[in-house]
RODO-2510 file (C-alpha; in nm, 4 decimals, decimal comma):
residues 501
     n   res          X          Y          Z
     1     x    -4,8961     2,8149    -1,1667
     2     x    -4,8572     2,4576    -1,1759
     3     x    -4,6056     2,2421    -1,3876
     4     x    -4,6677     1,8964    -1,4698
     5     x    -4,4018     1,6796    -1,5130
     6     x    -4,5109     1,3163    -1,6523
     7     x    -4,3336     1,0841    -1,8047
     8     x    -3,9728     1,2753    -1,8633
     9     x    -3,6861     1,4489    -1,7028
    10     x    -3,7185     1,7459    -1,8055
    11     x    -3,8107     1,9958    -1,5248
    12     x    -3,5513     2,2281    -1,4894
    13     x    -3,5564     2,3628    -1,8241
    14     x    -3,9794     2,3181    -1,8791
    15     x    -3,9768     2,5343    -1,5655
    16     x    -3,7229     2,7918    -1,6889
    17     x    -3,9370     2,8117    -1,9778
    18     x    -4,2445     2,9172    -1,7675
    19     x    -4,0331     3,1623    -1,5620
    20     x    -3,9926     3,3754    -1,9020
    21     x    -4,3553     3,4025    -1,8841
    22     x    -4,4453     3,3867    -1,5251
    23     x    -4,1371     3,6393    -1,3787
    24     x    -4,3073     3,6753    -1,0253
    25     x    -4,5141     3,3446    -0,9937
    26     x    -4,4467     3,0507    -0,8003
    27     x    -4,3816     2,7557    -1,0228
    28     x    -4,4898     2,4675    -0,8288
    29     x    -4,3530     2,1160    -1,0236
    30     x    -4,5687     1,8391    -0,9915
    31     x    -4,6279     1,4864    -1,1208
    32     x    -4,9676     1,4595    -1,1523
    33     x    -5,2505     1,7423    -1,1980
    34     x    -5,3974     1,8195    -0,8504
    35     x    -5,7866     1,7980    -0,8334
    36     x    -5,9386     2,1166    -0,8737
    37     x    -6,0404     2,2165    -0,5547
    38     x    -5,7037     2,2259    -0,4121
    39     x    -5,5865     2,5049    -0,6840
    40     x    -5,8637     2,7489    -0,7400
    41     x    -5,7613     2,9774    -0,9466
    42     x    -5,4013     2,8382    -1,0746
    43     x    -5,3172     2,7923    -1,4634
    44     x    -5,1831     2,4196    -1,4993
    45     x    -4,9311     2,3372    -1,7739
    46     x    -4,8789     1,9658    -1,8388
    47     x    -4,5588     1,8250    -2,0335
    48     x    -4,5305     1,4626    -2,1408
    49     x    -4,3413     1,2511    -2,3344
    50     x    -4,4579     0,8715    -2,4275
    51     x    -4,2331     0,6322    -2,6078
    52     x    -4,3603     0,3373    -2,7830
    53     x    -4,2881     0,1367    -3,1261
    54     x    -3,9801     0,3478    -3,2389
    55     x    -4,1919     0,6677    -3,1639
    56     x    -4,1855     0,9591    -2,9007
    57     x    -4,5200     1,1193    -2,8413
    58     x    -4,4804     1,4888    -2,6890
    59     x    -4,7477     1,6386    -2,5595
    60     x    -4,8021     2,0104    -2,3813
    61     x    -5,1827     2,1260    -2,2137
    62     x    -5,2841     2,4591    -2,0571
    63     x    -5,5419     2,4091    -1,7638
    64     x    -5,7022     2,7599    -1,7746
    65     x    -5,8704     2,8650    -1,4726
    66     x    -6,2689     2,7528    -1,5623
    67     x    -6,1675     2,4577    -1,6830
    68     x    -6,0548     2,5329    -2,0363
    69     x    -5,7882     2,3403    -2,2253
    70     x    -5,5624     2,4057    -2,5025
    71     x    -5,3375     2,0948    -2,6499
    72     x    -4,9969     2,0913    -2,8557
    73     x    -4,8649     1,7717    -2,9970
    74     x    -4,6044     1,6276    -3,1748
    75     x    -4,4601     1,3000    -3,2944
    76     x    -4,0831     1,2373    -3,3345
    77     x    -3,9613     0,9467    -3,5590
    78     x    -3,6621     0,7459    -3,6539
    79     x    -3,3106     0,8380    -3,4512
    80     x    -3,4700     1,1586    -3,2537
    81     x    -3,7357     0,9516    -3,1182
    82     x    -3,4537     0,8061    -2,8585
    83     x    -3,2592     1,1028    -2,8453
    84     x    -3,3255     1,2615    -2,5265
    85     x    -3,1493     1,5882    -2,6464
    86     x    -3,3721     1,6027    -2,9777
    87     x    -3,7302     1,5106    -2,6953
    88     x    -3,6763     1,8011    -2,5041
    89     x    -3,6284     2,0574    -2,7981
    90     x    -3,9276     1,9655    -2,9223
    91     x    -4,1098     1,9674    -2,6088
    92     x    -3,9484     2,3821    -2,5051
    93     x    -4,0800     2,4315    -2,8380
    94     x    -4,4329     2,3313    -2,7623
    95     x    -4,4258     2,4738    -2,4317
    96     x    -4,3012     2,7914    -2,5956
    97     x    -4,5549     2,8274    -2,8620
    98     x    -4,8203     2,7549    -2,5881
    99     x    -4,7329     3,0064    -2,3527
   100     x    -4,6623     3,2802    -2,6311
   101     x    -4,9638     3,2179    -2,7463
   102     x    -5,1322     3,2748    -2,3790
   103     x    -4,9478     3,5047    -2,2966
   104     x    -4,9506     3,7264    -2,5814
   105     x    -4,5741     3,8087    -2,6247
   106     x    -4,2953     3,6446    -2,7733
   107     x    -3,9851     3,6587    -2,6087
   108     x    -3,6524     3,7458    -2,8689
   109     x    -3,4464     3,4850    -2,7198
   110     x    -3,7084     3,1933    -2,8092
   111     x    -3,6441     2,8357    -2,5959
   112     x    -3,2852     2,9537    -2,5224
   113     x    -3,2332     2,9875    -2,1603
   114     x    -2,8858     2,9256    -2,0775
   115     x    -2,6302     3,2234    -1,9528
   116     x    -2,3735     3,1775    -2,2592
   117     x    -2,6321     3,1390    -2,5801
   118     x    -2,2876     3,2453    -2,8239
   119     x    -2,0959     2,9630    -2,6741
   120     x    -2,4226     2,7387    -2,8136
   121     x    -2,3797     2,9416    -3,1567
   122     x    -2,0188     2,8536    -3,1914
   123     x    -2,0539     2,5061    -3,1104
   124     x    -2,3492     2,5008    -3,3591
   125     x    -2,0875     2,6756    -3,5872
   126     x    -1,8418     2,4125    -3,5335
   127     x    -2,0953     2,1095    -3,5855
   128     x    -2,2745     2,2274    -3,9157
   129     x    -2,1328     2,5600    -4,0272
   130     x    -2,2517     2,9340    -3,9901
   131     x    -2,4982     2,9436    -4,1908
   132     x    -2,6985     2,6458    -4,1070
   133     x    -2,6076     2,7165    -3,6910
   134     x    -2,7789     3,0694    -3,7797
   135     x    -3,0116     2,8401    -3,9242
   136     x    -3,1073     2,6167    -3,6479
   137     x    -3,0699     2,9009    -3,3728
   138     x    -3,3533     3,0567    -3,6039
   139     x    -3,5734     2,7631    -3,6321
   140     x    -3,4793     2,5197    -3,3636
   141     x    -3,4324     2,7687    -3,0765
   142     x    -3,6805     3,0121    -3,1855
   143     x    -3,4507     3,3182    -3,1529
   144     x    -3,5625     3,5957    -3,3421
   145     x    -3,4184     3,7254    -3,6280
   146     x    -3,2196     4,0365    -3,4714
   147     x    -3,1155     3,7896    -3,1945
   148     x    -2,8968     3,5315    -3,4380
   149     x    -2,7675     3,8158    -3,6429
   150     x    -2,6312     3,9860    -3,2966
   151     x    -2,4945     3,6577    -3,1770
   152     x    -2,2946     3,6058    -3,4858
   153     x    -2,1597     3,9586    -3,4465
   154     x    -2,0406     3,9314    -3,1175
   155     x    -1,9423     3,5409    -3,1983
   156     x    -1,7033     3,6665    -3,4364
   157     x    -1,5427     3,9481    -3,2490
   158     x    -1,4789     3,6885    -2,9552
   159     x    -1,2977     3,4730    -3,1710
   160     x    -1,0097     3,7284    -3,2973
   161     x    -0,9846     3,7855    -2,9219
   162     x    -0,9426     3,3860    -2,8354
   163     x    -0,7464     3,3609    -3,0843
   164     x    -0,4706     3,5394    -2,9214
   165     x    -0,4371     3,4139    -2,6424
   166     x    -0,1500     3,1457    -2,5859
   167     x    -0,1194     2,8331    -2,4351
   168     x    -0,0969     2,8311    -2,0462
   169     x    -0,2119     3,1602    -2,0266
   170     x    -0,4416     3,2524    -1,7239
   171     x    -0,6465     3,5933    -1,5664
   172     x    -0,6226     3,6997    -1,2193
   173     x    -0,9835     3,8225    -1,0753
   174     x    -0,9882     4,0852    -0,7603
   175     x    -1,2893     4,0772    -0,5414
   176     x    -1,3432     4,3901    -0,3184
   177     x    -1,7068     4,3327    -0,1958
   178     x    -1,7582     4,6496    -0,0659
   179     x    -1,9753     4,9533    -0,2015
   180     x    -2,0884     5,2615    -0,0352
   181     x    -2,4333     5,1781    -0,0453
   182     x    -2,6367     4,8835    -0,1955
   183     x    -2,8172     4,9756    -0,5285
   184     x    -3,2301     4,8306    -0,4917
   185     x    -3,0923     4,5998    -0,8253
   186     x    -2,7971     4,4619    -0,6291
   187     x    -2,8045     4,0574    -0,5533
   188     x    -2,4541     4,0269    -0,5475
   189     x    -2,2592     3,9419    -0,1738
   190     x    -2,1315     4,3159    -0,1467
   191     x    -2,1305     4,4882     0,2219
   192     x    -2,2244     4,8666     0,2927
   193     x    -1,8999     5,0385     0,3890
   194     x    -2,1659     5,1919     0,6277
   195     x    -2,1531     4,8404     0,7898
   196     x    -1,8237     4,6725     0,7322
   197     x    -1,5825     4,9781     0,7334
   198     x    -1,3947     4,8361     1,0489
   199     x    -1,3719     4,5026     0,8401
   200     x    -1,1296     4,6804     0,5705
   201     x    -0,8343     4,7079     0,6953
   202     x    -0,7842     4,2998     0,7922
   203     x    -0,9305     4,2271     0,4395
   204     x    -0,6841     4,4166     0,2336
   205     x    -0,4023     4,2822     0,4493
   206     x    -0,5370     3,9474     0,4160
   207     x    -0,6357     3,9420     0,0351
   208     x    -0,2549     4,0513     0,0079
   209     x    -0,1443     3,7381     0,1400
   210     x    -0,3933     3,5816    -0,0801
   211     x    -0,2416     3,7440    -0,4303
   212     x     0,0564     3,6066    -0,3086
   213     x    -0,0642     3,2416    -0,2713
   214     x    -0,1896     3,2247    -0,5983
   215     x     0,0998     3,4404    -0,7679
   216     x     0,3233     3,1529    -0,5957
   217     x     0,0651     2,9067    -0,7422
   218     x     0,0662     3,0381    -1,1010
   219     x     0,4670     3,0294    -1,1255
   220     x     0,4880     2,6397    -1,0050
   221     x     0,2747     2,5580    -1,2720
   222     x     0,4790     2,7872    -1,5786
   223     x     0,1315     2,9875    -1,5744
   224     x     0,1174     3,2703    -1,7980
   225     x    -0,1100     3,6158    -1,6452
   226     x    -0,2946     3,7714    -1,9281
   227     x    -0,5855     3,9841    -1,7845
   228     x    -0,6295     4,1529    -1,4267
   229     x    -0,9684     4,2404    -1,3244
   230     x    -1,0534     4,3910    -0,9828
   231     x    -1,4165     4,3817    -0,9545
   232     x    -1,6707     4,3846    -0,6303
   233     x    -1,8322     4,5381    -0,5482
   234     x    -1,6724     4,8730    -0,6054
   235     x    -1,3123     4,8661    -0,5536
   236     x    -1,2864     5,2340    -0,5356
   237     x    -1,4655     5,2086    -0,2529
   238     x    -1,1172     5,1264    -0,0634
   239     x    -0,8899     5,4684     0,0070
   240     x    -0,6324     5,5868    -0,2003
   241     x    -0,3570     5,3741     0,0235
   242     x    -0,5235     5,0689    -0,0116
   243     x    -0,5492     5,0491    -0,3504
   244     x    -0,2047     5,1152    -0,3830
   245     x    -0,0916     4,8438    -0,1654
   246     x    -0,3537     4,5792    -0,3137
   247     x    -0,2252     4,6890    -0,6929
   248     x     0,1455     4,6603    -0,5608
   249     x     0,0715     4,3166    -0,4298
   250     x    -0,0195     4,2507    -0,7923
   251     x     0,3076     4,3667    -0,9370
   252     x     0,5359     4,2329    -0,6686
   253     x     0,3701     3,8347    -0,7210
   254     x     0,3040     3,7743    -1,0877
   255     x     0,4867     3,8821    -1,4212
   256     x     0,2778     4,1032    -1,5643
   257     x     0,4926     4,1604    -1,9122
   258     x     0,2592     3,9588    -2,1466
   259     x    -0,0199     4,0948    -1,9629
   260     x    -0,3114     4,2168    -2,2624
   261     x    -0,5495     4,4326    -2,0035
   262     x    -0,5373     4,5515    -1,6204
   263     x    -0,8744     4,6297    -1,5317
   264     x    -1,0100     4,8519    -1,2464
   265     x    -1,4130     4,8574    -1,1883
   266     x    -1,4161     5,2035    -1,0728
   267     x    -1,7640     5,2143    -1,0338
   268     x    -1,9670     5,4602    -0,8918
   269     x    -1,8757     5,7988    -0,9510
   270     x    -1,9421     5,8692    -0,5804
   271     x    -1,5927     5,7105    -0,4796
   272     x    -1,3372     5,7882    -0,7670
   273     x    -1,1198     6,0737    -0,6643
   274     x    -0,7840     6,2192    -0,8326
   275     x    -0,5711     6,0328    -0,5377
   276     x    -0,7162     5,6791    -0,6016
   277     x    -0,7309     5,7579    -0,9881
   278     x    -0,3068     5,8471    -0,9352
   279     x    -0,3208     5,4826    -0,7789
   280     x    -0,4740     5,3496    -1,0510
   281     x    -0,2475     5,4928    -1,3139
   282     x     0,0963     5,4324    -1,1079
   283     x     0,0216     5,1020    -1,1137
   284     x    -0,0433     5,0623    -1,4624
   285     x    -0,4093     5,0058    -1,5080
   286     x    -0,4861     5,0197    -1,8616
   287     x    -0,8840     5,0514    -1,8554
   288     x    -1,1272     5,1402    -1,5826
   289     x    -1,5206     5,1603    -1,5688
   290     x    -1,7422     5,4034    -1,4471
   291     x    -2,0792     5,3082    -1,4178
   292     x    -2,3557     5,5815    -1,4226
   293     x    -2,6274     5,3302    -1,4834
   294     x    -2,8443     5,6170    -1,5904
   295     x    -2,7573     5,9800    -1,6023
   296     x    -3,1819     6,0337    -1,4907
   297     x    -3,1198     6,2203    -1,1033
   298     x    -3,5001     6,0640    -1,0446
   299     x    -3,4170     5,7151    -1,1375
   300     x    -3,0933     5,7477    -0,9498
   301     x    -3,2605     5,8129    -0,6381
   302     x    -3,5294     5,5446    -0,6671
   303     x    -3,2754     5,2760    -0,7425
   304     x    -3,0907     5,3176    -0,4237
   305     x    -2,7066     5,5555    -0,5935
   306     x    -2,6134     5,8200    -0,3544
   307     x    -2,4636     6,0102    -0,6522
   308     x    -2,5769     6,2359    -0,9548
   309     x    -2,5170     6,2338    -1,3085
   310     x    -2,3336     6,5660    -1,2687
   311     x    -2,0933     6,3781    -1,0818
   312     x    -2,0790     6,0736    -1,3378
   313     x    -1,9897     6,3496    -1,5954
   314     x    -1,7042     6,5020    -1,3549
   315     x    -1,5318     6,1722    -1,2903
   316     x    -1,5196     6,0621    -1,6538
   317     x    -1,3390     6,4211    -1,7244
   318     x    -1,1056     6,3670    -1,4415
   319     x    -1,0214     6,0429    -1,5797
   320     x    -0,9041     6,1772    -1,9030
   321     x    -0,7385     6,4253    -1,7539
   322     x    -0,5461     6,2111    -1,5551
   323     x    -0,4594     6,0399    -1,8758
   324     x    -0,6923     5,7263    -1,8769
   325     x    -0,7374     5,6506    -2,2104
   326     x    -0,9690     5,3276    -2,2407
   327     x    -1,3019     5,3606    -2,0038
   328     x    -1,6097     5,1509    -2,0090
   329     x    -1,9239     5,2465    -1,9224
   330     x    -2,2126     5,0662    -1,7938
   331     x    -2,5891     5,1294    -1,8600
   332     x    -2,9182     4,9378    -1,7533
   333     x    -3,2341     4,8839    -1,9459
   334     x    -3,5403     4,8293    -1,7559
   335     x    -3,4932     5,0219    -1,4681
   336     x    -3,7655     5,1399    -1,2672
   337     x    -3,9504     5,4556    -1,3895
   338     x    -3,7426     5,4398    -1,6796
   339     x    -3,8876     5,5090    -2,0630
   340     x    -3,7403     5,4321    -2,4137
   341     x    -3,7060     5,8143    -2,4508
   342     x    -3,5356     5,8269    -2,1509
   343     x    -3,2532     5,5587    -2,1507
   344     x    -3,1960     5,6703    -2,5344
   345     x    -3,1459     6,0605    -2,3705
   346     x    -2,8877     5,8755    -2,1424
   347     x    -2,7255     5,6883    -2,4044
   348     x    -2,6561     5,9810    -2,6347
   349     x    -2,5514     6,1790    -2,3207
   350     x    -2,2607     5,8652    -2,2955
   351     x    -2,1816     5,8811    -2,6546
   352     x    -2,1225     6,2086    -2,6307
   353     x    -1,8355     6,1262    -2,3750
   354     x    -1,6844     5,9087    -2,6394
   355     x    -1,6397     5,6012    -2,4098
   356     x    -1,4463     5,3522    -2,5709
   357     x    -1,6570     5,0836    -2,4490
   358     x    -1,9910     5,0598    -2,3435
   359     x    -2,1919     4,7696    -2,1294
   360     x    -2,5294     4,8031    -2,1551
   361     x    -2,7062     4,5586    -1,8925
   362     x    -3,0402     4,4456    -1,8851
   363     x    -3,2159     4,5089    -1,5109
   364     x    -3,2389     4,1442    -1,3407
   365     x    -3,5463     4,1014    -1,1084
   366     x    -3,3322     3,9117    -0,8574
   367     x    -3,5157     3,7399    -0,5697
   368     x    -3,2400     3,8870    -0,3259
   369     x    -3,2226     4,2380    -0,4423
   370     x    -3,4660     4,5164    -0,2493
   371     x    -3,6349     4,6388    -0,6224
   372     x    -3,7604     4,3029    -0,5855
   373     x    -3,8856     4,2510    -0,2385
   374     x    -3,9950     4,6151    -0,1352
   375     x    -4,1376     4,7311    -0,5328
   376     x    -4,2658     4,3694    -0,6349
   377     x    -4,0556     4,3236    -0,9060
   378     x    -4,1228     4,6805    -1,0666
   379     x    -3,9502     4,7571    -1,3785
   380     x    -3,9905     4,9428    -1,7093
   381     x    -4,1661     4,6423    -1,8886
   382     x    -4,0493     4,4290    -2,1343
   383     x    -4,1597     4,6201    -2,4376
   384     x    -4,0324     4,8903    -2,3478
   385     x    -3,6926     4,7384    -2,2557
   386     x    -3,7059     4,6053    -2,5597
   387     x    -3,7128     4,9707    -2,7345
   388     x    -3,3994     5,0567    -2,5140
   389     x    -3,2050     4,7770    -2,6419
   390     x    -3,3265     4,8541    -2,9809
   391     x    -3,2249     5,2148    -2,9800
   392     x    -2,8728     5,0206    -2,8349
   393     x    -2,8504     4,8496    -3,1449
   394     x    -2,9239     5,1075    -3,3911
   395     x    -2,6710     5,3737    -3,2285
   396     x    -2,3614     5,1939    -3,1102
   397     x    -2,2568     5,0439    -3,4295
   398     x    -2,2774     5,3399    -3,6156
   399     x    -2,0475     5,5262    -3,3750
   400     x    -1,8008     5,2655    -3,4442
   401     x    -1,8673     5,0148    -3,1682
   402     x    -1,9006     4,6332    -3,2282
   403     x    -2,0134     4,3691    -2,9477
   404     x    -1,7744     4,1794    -2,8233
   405     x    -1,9400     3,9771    -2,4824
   406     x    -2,3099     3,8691    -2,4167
   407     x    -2,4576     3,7092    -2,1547
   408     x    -2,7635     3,6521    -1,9617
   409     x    -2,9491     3,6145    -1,6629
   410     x    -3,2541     3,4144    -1,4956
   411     x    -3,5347     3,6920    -1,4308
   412     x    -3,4212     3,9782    -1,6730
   413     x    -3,6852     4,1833    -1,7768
   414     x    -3,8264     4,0296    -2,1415
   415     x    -3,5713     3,7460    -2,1363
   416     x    -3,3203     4,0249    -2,2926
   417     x    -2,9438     4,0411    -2,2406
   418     x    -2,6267     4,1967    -2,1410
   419     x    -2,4150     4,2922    -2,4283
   420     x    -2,0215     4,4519    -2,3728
   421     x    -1,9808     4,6968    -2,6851
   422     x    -1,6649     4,8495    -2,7482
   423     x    -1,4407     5,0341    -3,0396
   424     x    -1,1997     4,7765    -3,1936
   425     x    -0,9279     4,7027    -2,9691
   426     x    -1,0523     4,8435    -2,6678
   427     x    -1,2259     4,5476    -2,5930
   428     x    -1,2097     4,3300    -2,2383
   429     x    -1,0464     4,0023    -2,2730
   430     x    -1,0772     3,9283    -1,9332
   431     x    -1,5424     3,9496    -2,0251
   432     x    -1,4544     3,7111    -2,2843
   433     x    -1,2694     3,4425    -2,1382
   434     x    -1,4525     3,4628    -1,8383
   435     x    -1,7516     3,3871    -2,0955
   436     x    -1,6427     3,1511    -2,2671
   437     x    -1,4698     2,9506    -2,0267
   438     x    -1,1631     2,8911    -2,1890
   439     x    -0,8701     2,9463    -1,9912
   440     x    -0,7867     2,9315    -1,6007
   441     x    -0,9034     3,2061    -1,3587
   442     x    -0,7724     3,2448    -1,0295
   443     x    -0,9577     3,4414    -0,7628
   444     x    -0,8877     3,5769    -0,5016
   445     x    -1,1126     3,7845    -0,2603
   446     x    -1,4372     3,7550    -0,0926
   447     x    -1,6711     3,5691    -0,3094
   448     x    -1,4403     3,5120    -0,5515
   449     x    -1,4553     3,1796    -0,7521
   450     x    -1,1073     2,9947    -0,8729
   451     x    -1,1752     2,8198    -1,2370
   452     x    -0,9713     2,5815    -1,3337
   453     x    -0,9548     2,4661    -1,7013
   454     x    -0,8978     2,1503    -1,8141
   455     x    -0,5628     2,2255    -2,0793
   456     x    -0,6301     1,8802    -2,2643
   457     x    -1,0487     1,9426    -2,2711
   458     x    -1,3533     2,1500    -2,2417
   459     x    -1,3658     2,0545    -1,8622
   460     x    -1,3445     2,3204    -1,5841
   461     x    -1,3209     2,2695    -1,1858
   462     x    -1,4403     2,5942    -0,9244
   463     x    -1,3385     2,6276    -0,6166
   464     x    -1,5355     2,8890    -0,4202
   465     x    -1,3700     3,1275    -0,1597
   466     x    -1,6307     3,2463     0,1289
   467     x    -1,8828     3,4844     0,0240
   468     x    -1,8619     3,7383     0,3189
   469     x    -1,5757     3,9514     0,4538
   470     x    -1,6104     3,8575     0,7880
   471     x    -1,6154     3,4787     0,7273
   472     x    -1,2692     3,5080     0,4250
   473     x    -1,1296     3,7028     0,7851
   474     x    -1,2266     3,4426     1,0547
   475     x    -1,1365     3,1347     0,7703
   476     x    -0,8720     3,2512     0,5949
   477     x    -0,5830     2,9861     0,6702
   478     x    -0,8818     2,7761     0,4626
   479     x    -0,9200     2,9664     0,2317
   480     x    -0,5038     2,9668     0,1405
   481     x    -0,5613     2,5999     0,1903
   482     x    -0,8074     2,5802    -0,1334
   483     x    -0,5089     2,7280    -0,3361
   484     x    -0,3377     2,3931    -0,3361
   485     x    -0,6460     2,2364    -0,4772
   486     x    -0,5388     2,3966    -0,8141
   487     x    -0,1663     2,2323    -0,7737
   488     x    -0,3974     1,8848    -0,7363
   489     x    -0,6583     1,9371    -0,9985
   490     x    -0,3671     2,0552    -1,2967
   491     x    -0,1832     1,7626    -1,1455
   492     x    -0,5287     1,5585    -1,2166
   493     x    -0,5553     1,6794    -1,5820
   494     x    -0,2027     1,6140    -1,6783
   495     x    -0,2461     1,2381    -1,5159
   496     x    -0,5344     1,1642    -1,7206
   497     x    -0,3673     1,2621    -2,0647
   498     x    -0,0481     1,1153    -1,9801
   499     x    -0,2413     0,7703    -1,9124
   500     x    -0,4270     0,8357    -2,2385
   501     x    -0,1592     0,8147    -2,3972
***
């Protein structure tokens, strides 16, 4: 398809819009509609704005194939006329009704395309109240009914978490970018132990060295560690030994005593065994995940996990008989060859672990990941992912679990989410503040992103390790280099207040 842009600035969001409609299309942005002959075939979409005499004219046209055209106006007046926040509102809306209307669906999420759509509620919250920010996320943003009611849910449940949290307090993220195999879903930077195993070795010793940078960084600045989170990846991918030395490294460089949550992603039930469970456990993590995805054998095949849900069931009842008492699970909606009946058989199958969380994803059509590239993009639909989440909604909170975290993603399949449920108090911190971007994160790892919060503001500074194992190896003294950017950039924020005042 082609997007018109005329007479605004505007694009990135008009052609986000599109994407929830047009999940495999190329969205070619233009200024001016091309003649005919040079797009046979293509659906254009035009989007202007014109100002004149204390008015802004917004205008959005579908270019049908043959020829036919379908027009959407409207006028703003007084203040929103110049306000280019209140222009391009209106014009998603338009754009929005338009292609709903083409299309034939509506999706729940309305003109709201951003990753953090609770972080818009609460600022809507704090602006104008809860009821008229459930208001306005009704009416302005278009998002359905269900979709405000579970934001406010999950809005709420954040806050009591925030609200413990204490001034100069920080989390600690692990990256171990290694799995056994890759999943046909995956587009994260993860390597194939297949591949990389000879890589291991140098990157535990050197992530070691790493955790001790930053543990040496967080006690020059009176930093305060209150969530650990070892992600990838799948850190269980690493042996029993390695763990152990990586969790050590942990313990021996930061004071863990006000620590709220030590998080292991366990992951695929394929690699947890009772030795690297012991590891776990001696070393004080307090919640681990294991992610089936789906307990379906078929689907597990077709999406890439060298592992059955026979085994998914084993390594949850190891876990709790090694005494882990707080394990998440995760779940996708959408996968492919997936049903409503038969993600809802899955989900009751979970609940009948008793969990006490539970993450249920919604499949992302990723441009990287093999489901897209070899299988075109191939998922359950969006109606039917819909029903999953649905069935989500109707059976987690009446077996006691509330949501706590949502996010979500560019391509997911019906512009749906990712929601973290969990029983009260078993909850991730670490999802939320990493969410809501409210507190400093240092990472350390492969791919791993420091984020540095601004303790007199909302603003936040990154600063991106390597993506690859083999280039954090062959770069490393840079990458302990980039750990005294976060001396310089806390030194930064406490120079601007201090010449505020």
């Amino acid at each position: 398809m082609i997007l018109i842009i005329d007479g605004h600035s505007f694009h990135y969001e008009m052609e986000n819009l599109c994407r929830l409609f047009f999940h495999h299309e190329k969205i070619e942005v233009r200024k001016e509609l091309p003649p005919l002959q040079e797009t046979p075939g293509a659906l254009a979409v035009l989007t202007a704005l014109r100002q004149e005499s204390g008015t802004a004219a917004i205008t959005v046209e579908l270019w049908e194939p043959g020829g036919e055209k379908q027009r959407y106006c409207e006028t703003l007046k007084g203040p929103q006329a110049t306000d280019s926040g209140a222009q391009e509102l209106c014009m998603g809306r338009l754009l929005f009704k338009a292609l709903s209307q083409l299309r034939g669906f509506r999706p729940q999420w309305g003109i709201i395309t951003g990753v953090r759509p609770v972080k818009l509620l609460r600022a809507l919250c704090e602006k104008s109240g809860e009821d008229q920010a459930a208001a306005d996320f009704q009416q302005i943003y278009l998002a359905s009914p269900e979709k405000v009611q579970l934001s406010l849910a999950t809005m709420k449940n954040e806050q009591k978490i925030l609200e413990r949290s204490k001034p100069n307090a920080f989390s600690l993220y692990i990256s171990i970018p290694f799995c056994p195999t890759r999943c046909s879903y995956c587009s994260f930077v993860s390597s194939s132990v297949e591949k990389t195993m000879k890589l291991i070795p140098a990157y535990v010793e050197l992530l070691c060295q790493e955790i001790a940078a930053a543990g040496a960084c967080a006690g020059r600045l009176g930093l305060h560690l209150e969530t650990v989170y070892f992600g990838g990846g799948t850190p269980t991918t690493l042996e029993a030994g390695q763990l152990n030395t990586l969790l050590k490294a942990v313990h021996t460089h930061f004071d863990l005593s006000g620590c709220r949550e030590f998080t292991v992603e366990a992951g695929r039930p394929d690699t947890i065994t009772p030795e690297k469970l012991k590891a776990l456990s001696q070393n004080q993590v307090t919640r681990i995940s294991i992610n089936p995805q789906t307990l379906d054998d078929r689907i597990l095949k077709i999406i890439g996990r060298r592992h059955t849900a026979q085994q998914t069931l084993d390594a949850f009842a190891l876990a709790r008989r090694l005494g882990f008492q707080n394990i998440n699970m995760d779940l996708i909606a959408g996968l492919p060859g997936d049903s409503a009946a038969g993600f809802g058989h899955t989900l009751d199958q979970v609940l009948a672990l008793n969990p006490e969380s539970i993450t249920v994803h919604t499949l992302a059509l990723k441009r990287s990941s093999h489901i897209y590239q070899e299988e075109n993009g191939e998922s359950a639909g969006a109606a039917e992912t819909a029903r999953m989440l649905a069935y989500v909604q109707q059976r987690l909170p009446a077996r006691g679990y509330e949501p706590y975290y949502l996010y979500r993603q560019s391509r997911m399949v019906g512009n749906l989410e990712n929601v973290g449920w969990a029983r009260p108090g078993a909850e991730s911190p670490y999802n939320v503040f990493i969410m809501d971007e409210s507190q400093t994160i240092l990472g350390c790892g492969a791919g791993a992103v420091t984020k540095v919060k601004d303790p007199h503001s909302e603003n936040l500074e990154r600063i991106f390790n390597f993506k690859h194992p083999y280039e954090y190896i062959d770069r490393f003294n840079e990458i302990i280099a980039r750990k005294e950017q976060v001396d310089q950039l806390y030194e930064k924020f406490n120079r601007a207040i201090r010449t505020l005042r």
